[in-house]
VMD Tcl script that builds the backbone (N, CA, C; Angstrom):
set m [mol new atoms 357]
animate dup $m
set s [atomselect $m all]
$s set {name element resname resid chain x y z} {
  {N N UNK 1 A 0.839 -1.190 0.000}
  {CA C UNK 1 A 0.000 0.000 0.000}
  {C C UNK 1 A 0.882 1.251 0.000}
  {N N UNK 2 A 0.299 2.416 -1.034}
  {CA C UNK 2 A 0.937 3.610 -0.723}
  {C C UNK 2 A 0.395 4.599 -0.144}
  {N N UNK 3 A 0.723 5.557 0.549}
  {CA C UNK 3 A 0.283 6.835 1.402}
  {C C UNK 3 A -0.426 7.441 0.015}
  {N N UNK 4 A -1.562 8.140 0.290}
  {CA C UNK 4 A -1.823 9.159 -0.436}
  {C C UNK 4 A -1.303 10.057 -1.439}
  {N N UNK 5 A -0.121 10.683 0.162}
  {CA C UNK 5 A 0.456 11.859 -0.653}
  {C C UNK 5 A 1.550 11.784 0.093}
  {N N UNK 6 A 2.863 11.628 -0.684}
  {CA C UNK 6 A 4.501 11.903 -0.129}
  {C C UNK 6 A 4.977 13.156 -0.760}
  {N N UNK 7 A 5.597 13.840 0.360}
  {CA C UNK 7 A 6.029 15.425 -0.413}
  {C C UNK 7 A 7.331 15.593 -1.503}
  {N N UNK 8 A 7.370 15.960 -2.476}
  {CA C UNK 8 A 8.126 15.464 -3.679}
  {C C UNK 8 A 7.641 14.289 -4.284}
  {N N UNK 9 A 6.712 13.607 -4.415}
  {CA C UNK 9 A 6.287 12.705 -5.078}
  {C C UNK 9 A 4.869 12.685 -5.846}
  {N N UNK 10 A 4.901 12.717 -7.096}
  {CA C UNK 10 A 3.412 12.301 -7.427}
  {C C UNK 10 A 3.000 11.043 -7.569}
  {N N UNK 11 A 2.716 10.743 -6.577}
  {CA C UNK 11 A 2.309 8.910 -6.814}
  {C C UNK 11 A 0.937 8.366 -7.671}
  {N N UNK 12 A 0.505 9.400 -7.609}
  {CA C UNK 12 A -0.554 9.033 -8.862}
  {C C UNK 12 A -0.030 8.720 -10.675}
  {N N UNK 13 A 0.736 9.525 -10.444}
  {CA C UNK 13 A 1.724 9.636 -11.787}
  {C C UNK 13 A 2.492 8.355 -12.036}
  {N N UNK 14 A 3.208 8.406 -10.892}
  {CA C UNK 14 A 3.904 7.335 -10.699}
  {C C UNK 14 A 3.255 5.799 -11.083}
  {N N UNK 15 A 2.329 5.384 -9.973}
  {CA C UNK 15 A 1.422 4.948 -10.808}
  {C C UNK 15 A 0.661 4.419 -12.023}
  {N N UNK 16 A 0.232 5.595 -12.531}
  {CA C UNK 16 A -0.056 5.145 -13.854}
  {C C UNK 16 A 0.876 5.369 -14.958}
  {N N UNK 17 A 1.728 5.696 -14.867}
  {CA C UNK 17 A 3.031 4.871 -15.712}
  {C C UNK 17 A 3.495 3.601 -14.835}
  {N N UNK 18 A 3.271 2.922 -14.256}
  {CA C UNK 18 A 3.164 1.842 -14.104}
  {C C UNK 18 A 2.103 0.623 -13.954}
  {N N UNK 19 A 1.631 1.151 -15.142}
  {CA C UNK 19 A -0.048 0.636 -15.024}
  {C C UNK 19 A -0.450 0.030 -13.722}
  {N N UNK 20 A -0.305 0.883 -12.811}
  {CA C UNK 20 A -1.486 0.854 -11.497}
  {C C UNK 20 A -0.741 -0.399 -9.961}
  {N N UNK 21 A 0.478 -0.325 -10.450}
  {CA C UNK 21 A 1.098 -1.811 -10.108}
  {C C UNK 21 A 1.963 -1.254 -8.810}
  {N N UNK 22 A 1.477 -1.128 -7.511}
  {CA C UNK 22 A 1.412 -0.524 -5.955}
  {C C UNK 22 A 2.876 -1.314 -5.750}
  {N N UNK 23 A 2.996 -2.603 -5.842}
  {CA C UNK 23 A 4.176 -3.145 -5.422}
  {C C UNK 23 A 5.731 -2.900 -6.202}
  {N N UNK 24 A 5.487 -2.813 -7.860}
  {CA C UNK 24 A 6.281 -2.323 -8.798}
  {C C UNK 24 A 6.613 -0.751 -8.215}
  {N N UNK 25 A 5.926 0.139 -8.025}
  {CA C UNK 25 A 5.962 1.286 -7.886}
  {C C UNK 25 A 6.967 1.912 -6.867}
  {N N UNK 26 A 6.336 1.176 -5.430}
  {CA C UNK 26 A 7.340 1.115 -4.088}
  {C C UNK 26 A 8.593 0.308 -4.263}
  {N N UNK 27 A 8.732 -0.837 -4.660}
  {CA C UNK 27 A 9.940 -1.078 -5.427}
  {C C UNK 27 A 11.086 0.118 -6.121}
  {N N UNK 28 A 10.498 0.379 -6.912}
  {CA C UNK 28 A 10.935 1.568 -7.714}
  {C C UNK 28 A 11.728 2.995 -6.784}
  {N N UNK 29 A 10.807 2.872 -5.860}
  {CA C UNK 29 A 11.072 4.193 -5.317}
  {C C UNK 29 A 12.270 3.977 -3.789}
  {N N UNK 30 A 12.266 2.541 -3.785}
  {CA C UNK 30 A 12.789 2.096 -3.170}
  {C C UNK 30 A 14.375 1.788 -3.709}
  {N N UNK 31 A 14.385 1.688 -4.713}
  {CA C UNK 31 A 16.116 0.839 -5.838}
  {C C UNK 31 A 16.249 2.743 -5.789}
  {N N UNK 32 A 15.550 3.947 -6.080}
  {CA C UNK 32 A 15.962 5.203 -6.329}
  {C C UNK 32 A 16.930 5.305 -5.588}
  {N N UNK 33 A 16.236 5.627 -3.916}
  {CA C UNK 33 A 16.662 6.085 -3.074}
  {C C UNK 33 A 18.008 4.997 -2.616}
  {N N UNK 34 A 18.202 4.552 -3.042}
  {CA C UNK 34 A 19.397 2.929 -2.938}
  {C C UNK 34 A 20.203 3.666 -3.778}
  {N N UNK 35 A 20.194 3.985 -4.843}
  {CA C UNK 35 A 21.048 3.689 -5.966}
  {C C UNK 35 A 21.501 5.613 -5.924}
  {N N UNK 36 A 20.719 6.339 -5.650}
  {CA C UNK 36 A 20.768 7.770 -5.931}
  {C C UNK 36 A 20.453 9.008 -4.861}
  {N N UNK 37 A 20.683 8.303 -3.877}
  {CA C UNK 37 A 20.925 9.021 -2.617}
  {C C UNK 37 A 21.308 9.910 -2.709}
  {N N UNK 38 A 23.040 9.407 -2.709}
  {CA C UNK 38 A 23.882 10.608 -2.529}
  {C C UNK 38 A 24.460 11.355 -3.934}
  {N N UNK 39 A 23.527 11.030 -4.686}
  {CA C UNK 39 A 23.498 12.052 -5.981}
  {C C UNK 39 A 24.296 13.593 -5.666}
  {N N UNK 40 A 23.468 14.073 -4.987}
  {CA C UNK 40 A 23.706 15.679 -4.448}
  {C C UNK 40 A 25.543 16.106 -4.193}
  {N N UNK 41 A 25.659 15.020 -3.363}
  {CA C UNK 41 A 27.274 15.023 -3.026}
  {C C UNK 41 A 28.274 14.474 -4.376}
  {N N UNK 42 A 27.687 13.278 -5.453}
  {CA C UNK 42 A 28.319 13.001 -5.992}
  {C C UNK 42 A 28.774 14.272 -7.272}
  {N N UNK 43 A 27.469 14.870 -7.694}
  {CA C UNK 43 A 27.403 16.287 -7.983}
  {C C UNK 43 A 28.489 17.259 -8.073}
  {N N UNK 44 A 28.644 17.495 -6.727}
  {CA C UNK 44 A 29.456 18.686 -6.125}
  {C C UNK 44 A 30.559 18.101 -6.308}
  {N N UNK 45 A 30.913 16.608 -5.694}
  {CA C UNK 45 A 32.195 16.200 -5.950}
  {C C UNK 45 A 32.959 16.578 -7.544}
  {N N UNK 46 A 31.873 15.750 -8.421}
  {CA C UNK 46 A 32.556 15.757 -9.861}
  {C C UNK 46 A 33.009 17.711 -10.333}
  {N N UNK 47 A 31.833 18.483 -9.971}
  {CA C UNK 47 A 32.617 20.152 -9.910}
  {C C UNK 47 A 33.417 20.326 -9.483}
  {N N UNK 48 A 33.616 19.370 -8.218}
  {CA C UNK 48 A 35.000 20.425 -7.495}
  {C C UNK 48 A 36.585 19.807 -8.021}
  {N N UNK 49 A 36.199 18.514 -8.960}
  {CA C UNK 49 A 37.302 18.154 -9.388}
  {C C UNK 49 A 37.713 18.839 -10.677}
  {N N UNK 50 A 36.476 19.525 -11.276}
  {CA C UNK 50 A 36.617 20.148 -12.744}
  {C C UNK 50 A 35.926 19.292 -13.845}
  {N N UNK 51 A 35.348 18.035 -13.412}
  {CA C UNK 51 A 34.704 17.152 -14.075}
  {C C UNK 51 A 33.126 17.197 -14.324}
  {N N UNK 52 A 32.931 18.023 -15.001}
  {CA C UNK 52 A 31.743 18.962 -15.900}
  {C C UNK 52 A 30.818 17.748 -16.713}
  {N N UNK 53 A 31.574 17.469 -17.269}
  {CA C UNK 53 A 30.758 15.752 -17.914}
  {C C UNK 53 A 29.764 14.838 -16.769}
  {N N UNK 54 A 31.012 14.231 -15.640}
  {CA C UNK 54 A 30.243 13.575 -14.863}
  {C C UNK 54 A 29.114 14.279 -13.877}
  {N N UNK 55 A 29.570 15.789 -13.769}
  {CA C UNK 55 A 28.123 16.476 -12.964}
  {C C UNK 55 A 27.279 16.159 -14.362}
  {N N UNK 56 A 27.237 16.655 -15.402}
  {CA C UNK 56 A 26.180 16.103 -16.966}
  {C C UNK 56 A 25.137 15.221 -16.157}
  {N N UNK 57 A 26.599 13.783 -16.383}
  {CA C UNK 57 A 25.729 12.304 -16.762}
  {C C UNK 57 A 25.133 12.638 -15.313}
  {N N UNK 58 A 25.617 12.644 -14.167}
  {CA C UNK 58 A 24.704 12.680 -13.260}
  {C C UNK 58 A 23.190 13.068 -12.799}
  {N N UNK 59 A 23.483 14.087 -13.529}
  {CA C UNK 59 A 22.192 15.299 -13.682}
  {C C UNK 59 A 20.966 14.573 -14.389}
  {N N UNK 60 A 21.770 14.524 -15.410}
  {CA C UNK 60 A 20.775 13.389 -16.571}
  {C C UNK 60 A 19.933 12.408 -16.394}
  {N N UNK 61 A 20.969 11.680 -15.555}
  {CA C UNK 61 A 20.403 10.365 -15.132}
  {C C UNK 61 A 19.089 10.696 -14.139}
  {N N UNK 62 A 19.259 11.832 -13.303}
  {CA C UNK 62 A 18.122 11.937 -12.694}
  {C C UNK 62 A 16.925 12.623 -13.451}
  {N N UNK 63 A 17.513 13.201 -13.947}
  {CA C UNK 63 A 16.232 13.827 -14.914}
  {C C UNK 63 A 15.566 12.515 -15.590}
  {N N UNK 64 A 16.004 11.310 -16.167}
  {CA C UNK 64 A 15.486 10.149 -16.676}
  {C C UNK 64 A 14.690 9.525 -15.711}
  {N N UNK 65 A 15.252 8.988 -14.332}
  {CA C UNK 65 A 14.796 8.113 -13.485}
  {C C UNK 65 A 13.557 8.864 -12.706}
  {N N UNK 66 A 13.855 10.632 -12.444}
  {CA C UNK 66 A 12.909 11.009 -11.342}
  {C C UNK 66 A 11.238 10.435 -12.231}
  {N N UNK 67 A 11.210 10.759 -13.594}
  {CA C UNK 67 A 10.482 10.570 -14.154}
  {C C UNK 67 A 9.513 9.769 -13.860}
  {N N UNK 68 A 10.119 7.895 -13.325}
  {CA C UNK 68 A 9.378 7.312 -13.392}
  {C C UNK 68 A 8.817 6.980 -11.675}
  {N N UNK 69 A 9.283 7.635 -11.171}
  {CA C UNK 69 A 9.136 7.454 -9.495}
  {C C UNK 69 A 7.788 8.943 -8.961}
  {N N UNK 70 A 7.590 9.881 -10.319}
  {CA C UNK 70 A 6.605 11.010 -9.810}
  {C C UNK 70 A 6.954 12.203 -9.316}
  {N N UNK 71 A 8.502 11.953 -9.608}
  {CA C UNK 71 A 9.530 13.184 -8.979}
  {C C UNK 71 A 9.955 14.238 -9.604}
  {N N UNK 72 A 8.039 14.714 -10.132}
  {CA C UNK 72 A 7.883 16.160 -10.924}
  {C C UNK 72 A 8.823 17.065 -10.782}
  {N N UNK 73 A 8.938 17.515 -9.699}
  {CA C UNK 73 A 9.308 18.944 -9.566}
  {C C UNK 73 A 11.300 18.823 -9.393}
  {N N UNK 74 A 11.103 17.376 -9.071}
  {CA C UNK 74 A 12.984 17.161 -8.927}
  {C C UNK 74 A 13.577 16.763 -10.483}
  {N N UNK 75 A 12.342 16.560 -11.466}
  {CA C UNK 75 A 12.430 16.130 -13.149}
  {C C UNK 75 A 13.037 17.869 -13.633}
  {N N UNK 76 A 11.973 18.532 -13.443}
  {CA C UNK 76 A 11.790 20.128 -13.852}
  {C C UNK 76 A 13.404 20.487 -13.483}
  {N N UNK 77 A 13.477 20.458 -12.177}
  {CA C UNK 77 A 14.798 20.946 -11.641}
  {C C UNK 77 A 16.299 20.396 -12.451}
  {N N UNK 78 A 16.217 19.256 -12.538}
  {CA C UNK 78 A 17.127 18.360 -13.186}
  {C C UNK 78 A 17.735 18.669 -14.795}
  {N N UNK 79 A 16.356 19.103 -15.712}
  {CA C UNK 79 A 16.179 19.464 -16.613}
  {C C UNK 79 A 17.001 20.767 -16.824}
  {N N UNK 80 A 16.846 21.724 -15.891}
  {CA C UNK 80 A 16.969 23.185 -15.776}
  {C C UNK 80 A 18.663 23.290 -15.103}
  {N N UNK 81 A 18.701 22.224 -14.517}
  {CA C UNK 81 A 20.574 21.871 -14.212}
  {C C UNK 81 A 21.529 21.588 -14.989}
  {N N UNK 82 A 21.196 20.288 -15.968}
  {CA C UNK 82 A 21.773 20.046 -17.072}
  {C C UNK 82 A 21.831 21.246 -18.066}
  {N N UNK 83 A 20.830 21.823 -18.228}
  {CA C UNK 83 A 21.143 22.877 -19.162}
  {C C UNK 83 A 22.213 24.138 -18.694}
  {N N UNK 84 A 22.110 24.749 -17.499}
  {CA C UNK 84 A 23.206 25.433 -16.907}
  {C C UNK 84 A 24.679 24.717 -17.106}
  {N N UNK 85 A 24.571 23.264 -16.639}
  {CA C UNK 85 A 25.787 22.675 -16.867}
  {C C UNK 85 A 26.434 22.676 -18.124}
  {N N UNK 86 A 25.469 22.743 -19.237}
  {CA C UNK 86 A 26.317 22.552 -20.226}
  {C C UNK 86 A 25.948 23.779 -20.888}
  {N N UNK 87 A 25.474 24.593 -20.539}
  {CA C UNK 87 A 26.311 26.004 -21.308}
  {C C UNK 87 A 27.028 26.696 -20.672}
  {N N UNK 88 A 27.470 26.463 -19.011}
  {CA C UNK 88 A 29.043 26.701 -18.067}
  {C C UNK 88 A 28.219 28.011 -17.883}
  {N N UNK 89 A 26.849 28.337 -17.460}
  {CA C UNK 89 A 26.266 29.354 -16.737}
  {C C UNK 89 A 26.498 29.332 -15.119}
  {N N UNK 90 A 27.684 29.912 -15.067}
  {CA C UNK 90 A 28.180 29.705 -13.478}
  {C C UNK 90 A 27.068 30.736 -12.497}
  {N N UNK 91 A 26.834 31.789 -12.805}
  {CA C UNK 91 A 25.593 32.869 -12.257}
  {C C UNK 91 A 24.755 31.879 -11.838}
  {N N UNK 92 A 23.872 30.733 -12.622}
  {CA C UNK 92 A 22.565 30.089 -12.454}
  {C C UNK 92 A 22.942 28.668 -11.719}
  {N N UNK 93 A 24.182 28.343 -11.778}
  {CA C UNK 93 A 24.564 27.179 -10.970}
  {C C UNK 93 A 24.231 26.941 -9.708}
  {N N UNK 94 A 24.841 28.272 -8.775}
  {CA C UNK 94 A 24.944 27.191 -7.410}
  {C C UNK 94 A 23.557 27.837 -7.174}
  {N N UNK 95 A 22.580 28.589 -7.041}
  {CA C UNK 95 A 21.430 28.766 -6.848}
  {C C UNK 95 A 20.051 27.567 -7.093}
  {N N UNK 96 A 20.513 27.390 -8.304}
  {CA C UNK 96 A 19.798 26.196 -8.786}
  {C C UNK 96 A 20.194 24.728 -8.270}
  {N N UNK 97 A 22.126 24.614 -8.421}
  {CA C UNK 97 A 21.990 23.205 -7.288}
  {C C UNK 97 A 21.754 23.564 -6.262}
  {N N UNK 98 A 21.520 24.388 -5.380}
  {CA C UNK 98 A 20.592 24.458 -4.306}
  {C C UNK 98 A 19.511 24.002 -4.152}
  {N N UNK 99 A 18.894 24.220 -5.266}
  {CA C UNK 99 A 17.256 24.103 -5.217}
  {C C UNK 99 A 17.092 22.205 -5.198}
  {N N UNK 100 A 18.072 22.354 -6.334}
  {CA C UNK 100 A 18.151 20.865 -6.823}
  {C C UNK 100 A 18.136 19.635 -5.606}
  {N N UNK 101 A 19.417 20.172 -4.657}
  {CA C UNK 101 A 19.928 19.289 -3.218}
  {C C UNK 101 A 18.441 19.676 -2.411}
  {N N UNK 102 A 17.512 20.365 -2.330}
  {CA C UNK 102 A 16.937 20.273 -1.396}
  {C C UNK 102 A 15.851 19.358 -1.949}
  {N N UNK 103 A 15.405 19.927 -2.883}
  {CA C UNK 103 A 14.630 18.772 -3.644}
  {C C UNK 103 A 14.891 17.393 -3.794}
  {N N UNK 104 A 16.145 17.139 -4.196}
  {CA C UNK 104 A 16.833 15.494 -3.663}
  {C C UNK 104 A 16.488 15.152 -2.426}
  {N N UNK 105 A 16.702 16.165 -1.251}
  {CA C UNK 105 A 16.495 15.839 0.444}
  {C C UNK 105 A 15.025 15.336 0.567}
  {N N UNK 106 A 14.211 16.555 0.022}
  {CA C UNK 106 A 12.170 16.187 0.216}
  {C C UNK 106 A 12.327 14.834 -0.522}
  {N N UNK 107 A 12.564 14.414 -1.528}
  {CA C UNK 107 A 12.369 13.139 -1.989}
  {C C UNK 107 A 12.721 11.630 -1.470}
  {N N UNK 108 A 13.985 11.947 -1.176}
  {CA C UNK 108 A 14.626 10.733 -0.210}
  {C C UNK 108 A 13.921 10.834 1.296}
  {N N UNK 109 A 13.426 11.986 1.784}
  {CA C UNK 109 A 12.862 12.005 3.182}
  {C C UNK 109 A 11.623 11.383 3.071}
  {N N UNK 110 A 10.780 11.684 1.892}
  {CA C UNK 110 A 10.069 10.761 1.576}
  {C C UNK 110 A 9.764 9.084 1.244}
  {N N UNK 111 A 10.905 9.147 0.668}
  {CA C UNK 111 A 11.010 7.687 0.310}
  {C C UNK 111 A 11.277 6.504 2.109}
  {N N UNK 112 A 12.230 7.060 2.738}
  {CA C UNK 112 A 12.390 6.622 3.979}
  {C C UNK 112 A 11.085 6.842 4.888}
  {N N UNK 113 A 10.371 8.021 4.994}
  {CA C UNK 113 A 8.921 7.429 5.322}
  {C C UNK 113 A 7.926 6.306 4.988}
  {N N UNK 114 A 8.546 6.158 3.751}
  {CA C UNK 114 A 7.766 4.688 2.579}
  {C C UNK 114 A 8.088 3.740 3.516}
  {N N UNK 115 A 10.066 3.412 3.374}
  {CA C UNK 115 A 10.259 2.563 4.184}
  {C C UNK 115 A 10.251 1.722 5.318}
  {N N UNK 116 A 9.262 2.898 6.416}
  {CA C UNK 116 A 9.066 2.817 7.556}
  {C C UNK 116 A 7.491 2.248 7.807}
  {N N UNK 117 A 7.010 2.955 6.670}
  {CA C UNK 117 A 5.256 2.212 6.962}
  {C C UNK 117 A 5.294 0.427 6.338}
  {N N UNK 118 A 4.091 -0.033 7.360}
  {CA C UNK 118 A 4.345 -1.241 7.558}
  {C C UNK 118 A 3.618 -1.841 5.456}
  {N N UNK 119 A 4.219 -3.044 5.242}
  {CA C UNK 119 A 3.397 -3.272 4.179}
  {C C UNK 119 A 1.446 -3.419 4.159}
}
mol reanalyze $m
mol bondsrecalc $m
mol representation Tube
mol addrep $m
């Protein structure tokens, strides 16, 4: 069973791109938060080495995956990162990975509430 409503998540969305399938879904949101946690840090790391590509693929990858977990507003954000990243708009950077890391935080804080309610 899923909660209603998790903050950063549209689970309705979620959902029905997964034709309606409650256990597939929490799964899903479950391998995210496993696999893409510490996104935020891996991020910052690849900038502070000068490695512009791997902040990219990183970025990317979430912009692909938030997709299927309902993670509207962390999709939007993701979208709007990669593009700063790759036209080296340093002005719109750290404002926006700001936005980005907190939005990663509401999502994973969410997901660990998932984890905690009973099946």
């Amino acid at each position: 069973m899923l909660p209603e409503t998790l903050p950063g998540l549209n689970l309705a969305q979620a959902l029905e791109r997964q034709d309606g399938d409650v256990a597939f879904v929490k799964s899903l949101l479950l391998v995210f938060a496993s696999k893409h946690g510490e996104v935020d840090r891996e991020i910052r790391q690849a900038l502070s080495c000068g490695d512009r590509e791997q902040a990219i693929r990183c970025v990317h990858t979430m912009k692909s995956v938030s997709s299927y977990i309902g993670a509207t507003q962390l999709q939007t954000l993701a979208t709007k990162l990669e593009s700063v990243l790759k036209e080296e708009d340093e002005v719109q950077l750290k404002p926006l990975l700001a936005d980005f890391s907190t939005e990663v935080g509401q999502v994973m804080a969410s997901i660990d509430k998932l984890e905690l309610e009973p099946a």
